[in-house]
N, C-alpha and C positions, 0 to 999 in steps of 0.2 A: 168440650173435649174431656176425652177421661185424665189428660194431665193438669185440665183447671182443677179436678175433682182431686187429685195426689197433692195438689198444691193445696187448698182448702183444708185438708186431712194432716195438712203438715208432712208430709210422707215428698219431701223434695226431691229424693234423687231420681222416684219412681217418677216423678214429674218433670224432672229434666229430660230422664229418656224417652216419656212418651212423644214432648214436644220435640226433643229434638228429629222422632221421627217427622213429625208434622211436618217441620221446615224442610224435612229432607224432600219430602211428597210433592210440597208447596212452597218453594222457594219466596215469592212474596207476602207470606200471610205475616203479616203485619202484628197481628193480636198475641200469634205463637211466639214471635221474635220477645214480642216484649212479655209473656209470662214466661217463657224461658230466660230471659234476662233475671225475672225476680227469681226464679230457681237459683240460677246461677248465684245470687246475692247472698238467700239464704244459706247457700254452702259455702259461702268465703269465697267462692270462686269470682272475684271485682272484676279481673282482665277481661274473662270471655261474658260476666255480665254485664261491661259497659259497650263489647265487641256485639252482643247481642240486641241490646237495646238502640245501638246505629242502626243495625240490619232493617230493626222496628220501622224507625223515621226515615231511612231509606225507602222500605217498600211502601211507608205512607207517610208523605210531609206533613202530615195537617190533624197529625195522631200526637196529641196536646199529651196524653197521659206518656207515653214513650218517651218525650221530652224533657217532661219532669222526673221519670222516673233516671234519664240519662244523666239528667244534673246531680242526682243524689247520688250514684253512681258516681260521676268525678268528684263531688264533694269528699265522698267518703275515701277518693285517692288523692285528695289532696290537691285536685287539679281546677281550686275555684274560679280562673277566669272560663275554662270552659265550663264546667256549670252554671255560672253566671249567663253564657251564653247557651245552653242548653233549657234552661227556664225562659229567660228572653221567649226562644222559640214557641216554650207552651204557653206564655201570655196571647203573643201574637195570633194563636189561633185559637185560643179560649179567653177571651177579657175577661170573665168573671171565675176563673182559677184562683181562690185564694192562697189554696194552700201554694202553687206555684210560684205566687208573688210572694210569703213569707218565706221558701224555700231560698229564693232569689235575694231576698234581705239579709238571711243567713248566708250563704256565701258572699253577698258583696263585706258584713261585718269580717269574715275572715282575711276580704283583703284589704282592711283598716278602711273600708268606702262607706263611715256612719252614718252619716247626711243621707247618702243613697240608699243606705238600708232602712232608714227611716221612712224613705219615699214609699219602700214597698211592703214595709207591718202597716204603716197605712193605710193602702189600698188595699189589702187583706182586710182588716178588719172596718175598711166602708164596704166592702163585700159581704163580709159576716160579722156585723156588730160581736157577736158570743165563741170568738175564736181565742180560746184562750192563749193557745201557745205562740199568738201572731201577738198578744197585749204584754206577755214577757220575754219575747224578744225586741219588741220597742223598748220594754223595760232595761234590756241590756245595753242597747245603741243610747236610750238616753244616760246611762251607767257610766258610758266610757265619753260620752261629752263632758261630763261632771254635772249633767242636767237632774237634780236627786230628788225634787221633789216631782220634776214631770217622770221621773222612774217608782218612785213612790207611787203616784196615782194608778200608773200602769200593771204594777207590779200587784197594787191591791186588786184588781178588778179584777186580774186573772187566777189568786187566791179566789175571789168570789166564786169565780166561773167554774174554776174543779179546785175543790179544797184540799186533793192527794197530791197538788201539783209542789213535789218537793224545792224542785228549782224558780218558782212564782216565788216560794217562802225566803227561799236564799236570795233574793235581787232586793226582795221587798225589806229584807233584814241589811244587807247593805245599804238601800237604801236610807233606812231610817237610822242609823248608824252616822252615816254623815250629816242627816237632819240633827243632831244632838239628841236620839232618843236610842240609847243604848239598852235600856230594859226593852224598848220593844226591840231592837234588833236581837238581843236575844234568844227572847223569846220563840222569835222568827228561827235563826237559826237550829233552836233544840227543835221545834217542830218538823225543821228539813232531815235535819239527822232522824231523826224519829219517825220518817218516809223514806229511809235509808241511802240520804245525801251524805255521802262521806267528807262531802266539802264544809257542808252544816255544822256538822261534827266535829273538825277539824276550828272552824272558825267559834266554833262555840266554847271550846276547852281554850282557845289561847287570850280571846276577848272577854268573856261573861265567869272565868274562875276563878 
């Protein structure tokens, strides 16, 4: 439809109002629901695009992307057990969703649930061995066990996998920090700053000056 194409163009609002025609036309189309959801998203409007992406998984239960996209949606209102429970959903009708099961790891880590978020960068990455961002968020869940060199390993692999990844450099530089290796934690952190982590930054002028 010409609002997937405003939405592709960047051009959101022109793509909010096509689709919201759509939905007007087609009360169950499913696919409108949910890229007028990400419309919504892109404009800051959270309310009517987590109101939009229900509509989604209302007109189609077993639309795995609407689900996840509904959990990111709560996530980002701060509402993690139902995001929690809205990826659930997109596992259940997609098993091999990785991103959904790292999506899922991430909000259960917001509700202090580590163990559990470990169950799901897991199963993200036996899905897609080369997931980087699923190998530094185990990195973070093993962070806050005090587990520092299984965060170490993780945190290196995901440097491998995308070496711009500023927040891989920050875990792996904490990590190595509590190993006793302070030059490499360093290190680590000017690299993150210098991918424009302000936390890097920050961690770097108070430890390594």
């Amino acid at each position: 439809t010409r609002g997937v194409l405003y939405f592709q163009g960047e051009e959101y609002a022109k793509a909010k109002a096509d689709l919201k025609k759509a939905v007007s036309i087609k009360p169950n189309y499913a696919y409108a629901w949910n890229d007028l959801g990400s419309a919504y998203l892109k404009l800051d409007q959270l309310k009517m695009a987590i109101s939009s992406y229900e509509k989604a998984v209302n007109a189609d239960s077993k639309m795995a992307i609407a689900y996840n996209n509904l959990g990111s949606a709560y996530r980002k209102d701060e509402n993690y057990q139902k995001a929690v429970d809205a990826y659930s959903s997109a596992v259940a009708n997609k098993a091999d969703y990785a991103i959904a099961y790292n999506n899922r790891g991430i909000a259960k880590m917001k509700l202090q649930l580590f163990e559990e978020a470990l169950k799901d960068f897991d199963k993200a990455i036996e899905i897609n061995p080369e997931y980087a961002f699923a190998y530094n968020n185990r990195a973070s869940a093993f962070i806050k066990l005090e587990e520092w060199k299984k965060a170490l390993v993780d945190a290196d692999k995901a440097v491998k996998l995308k070496k711009d990844y500023a927040y891989a450099y920050f875990n792996r530089a904490i990590a190595k920090e509590m190993v006793r290796d302070v030059d490499g934690a360093c290190k680590d952190w000017k690299k993150s700053s210098e991918l424009g982590l302000e936390a890097g930054e920050t961690y770097y002028k108070s430890v390594c000056n």
